[in-house]
N, C-alpha and C positions, 0 to 999 in steps of 0.2 A: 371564469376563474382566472385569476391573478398567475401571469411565470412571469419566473426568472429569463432573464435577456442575457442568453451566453455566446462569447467569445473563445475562439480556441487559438492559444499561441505555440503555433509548429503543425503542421501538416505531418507529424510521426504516423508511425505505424498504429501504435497504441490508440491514437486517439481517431484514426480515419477507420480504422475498423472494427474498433470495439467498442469504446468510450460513447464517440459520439453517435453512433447507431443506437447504443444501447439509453442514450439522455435525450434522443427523439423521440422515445416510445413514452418517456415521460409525461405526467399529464402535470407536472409543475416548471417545466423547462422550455424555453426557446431558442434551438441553434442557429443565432441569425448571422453569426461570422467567424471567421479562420484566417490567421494570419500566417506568413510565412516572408524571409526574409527575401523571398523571389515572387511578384502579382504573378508572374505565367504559373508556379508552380500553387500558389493560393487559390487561384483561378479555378483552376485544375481541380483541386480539392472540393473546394465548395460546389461545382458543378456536380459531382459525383455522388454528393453526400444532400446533393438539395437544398444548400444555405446560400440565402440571399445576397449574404458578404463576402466579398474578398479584399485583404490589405496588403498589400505589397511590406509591411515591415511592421514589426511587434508594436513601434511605439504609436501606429497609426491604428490599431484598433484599441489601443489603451485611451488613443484619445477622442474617441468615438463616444458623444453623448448618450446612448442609442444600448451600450453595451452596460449592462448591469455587474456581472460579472465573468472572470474568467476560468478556463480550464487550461495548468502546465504539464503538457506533457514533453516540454523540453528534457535533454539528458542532464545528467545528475548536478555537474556542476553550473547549470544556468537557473536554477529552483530556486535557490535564496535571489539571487540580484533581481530576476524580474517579477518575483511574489512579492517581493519590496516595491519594485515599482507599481505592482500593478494597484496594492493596497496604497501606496502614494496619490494614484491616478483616482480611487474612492472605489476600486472592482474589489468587488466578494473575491475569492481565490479558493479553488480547489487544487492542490499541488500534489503530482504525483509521487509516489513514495521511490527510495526514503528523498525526504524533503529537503535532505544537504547533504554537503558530503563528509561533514561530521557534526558532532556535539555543539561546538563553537558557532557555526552555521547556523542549526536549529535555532538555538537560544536564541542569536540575533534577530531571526524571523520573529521566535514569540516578543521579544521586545519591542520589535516595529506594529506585531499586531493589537499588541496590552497599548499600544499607544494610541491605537485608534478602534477603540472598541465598536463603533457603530460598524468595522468591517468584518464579515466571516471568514475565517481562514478555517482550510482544514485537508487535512491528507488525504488523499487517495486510497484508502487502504479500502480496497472495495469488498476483497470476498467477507468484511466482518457485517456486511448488511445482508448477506444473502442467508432465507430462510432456515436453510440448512447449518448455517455456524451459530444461530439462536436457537436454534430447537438442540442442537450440541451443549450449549448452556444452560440451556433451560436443563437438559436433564443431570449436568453437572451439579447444578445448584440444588436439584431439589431431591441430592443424594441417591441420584439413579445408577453411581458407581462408589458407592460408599466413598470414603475419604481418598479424596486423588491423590495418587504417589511417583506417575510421571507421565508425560507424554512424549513420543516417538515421531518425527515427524522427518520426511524425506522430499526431498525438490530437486529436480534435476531436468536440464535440457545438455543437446552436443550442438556446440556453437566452437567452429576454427575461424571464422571471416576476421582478418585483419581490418577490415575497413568498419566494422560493426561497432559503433560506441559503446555497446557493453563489454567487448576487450581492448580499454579503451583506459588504462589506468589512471593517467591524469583528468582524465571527466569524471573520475566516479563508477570506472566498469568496476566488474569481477561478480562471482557469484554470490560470496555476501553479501553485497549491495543490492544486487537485481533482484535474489529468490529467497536469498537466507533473511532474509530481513521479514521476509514472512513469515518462519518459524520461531524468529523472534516473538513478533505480535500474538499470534495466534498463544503460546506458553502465558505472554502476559493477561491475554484476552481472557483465557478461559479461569486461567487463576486467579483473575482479580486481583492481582498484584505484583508487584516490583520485586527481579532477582538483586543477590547480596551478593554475586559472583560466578565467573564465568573462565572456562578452559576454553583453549582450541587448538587441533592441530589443523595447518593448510597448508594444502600443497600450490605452489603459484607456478603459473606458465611461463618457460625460461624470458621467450618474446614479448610476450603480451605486459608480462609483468602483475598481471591480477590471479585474484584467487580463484583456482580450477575445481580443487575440490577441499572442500572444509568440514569438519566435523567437532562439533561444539557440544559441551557441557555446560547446562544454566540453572543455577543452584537457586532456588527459591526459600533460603533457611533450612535446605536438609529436605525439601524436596527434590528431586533433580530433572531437569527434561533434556532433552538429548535432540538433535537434528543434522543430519547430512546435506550438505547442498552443495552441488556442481555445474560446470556449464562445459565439460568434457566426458559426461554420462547419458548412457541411452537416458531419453524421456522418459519420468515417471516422478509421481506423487502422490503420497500419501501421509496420512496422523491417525497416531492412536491415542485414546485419552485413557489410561488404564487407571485404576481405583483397587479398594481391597474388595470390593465387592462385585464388580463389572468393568466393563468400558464401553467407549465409545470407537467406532470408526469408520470416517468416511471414505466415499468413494473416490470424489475426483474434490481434494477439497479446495484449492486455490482456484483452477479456470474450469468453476461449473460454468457446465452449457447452457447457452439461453435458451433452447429449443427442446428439452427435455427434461423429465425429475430428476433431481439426484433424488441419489439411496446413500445413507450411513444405517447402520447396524448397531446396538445397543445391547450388550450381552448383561444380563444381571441374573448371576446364579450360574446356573448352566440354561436358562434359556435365552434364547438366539431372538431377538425381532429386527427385521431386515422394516424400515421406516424410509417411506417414500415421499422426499418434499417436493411440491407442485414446481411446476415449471417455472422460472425466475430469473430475470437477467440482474448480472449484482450491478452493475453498471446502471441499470434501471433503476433499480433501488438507491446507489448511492447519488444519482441525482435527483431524487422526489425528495431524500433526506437532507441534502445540502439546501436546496432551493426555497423548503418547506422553512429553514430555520432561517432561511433570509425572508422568505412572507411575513415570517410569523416574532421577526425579532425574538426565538432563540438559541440555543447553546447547540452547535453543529455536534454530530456525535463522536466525531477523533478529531478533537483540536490538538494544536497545536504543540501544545502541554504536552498531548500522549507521543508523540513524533518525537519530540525531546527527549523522553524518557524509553523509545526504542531507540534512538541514535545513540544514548550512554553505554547502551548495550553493546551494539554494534562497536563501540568505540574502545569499548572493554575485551571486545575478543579481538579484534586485532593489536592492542598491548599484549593480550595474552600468546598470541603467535611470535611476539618479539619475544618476551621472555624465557618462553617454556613453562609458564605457570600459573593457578588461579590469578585472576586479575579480579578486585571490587569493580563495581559498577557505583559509580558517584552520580550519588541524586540530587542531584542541587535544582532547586526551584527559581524562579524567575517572577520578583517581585513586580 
């Protein structure tokens, strides 16, 4: 069977214990290299993780004939410049989310990828491939909560580390960036569609200067969905898909575990069914799903496109915290 030949640029956290664990188990993936702007600390990595390569600096594995495509799990503001390079260099690109550190950003990515269509590009948005956020849709869609009328959604960690890039304002910290950016997608995800306008109040950290805790209103035409996200709150996370009929709710729905079922619950009427998804690593899934649409020349499942149109979002609640007031979300397309 045919894999993808992958390169990982940064030895982060994300990608040495989660990502790339979970794109070994794949049966359309190859982790044959990791770079990092220090060989001792690439070295390091790669020995740990079992990859045959190490590169002492990003532009040495981009130029690696050997390397098909790449994974960024760089911080926020190095997404656009080196997923420009890397689709420069002829690498697939998986980037992690969100993919810029605004709208403007985005865009420019999708114009460098519409320019070279034979390359994949696609965000990281990994919890939307795990079983448990389609079987969520699935029963959305086939009216298993009568007409939806909002969903509730919470994310939270307690992060004070000064030295941590996600309170890290000029990179791209804070917690709408890191976690809100979740409850973004997931509202788009399940609705099928693009909000008209968005509230927010945040509170930002005197120091740090990013947002500690935020709570946003996302108007879908007179729908409304609603989410809290912080990075100065005990741990916890949760969504509710409520309808006039039922809802939906899962357990752990952003970092399901790889080594056990989730459970979401499905209320319709007054009956309760507690619904058990098999064991699944999304990180699994999202790279048999990336890799398969580069085998198979096609359409990755969150291009580019859609990243663009959660970054308007995003870019909409923070005018909204300058103003004090509903702010549109402008949908502009990218010819």
């Amino acid at each position: 069977m045919s894999k993808v030949r992958w390169g990982v640029l940064s030895t982060a956290k994300i990608g040495t214990v989660k990502v790339i664990p979970g794109m070994q188990k794949s049966a359309y993936c190859d982790m044959v290299g990791i770079a990092s702007r220090s060989l001792e600390n690439a070295q390091a990595a790669a020995d740990k993780l079992g990859m045959p390569k190490a590169y002492g600096s990003y532009e040495a594995l981009l130029e690696d004939p050997e390397i098909d495509a790449v994974y960024i799990p760089l911080p926020n503001h190095m997404h656009v410049p080196w997923a420009v390079k890397a689709i420069q260099a002829g690498k697939h690109v998986l980037c992690e989310k969100p993919v810029g550190l605004n709208v403007e950003e985005a865009r420019r990515l999708q114009e460098i990828a519409d320019s070279h269509p034979e390359i994949k590009v696609m965000e990281a948005f990994m919890y939307r491939h795990h079983p448990q956020w389609l079987k969520a849709r699935e029963i959305v869609r086939e009216g298993g909560i009568g007409t939806p009328v909002t969903i509730q959604s919470f994310f939270s960690y307690f992060n004070n580390n000064p030295s941590d890039i996600r309170n890290n304002a000029e990179w791209g910290g804070g917690g709408i960036m890191d976690i809100g950016c979740y409850p973004i997608s997931v509202s788009r995800f399940i609705l099928e569609g693009e909000p008209e306008k968005v509230m927010a109040s945040i509170t930002r950290d005197p120091e740090f200067k990013t947002d500690v805790v935020a709570s946003c209103m996302i108007d879908f035409g007179g729908l409304i969905t609603t989410f809290t996200c912080g990075t100065k709150l005990a741990p916890y996370q949760s969504v509710h898909i409520h309808g006039t009929e039922g809802r939906v709710e899962l357990q752990i729905p952003f970092n399901a575990p790889p080594d056990r079922p989730c459970i979401l619950w499905h209320q319709k009427g007054e009956e309760v069914t507690e619904i058990e998804i098999p064991t699944a690593d999304q990180y699994t899934c999202q790279g048999d799903l990336m890799s398969q649409a580069i085998l198979n020349d096609t359409e990755v499942p969150t291009p580019i496109a859609d990243a663009v149109a959660n970054m308007e979002v995003i870019d909409a609640i923070f005018r909204s915290e300058r103003s004090g007031r509903w702010e549109a979300v402008s949908h502009v397309l990218v010819d």
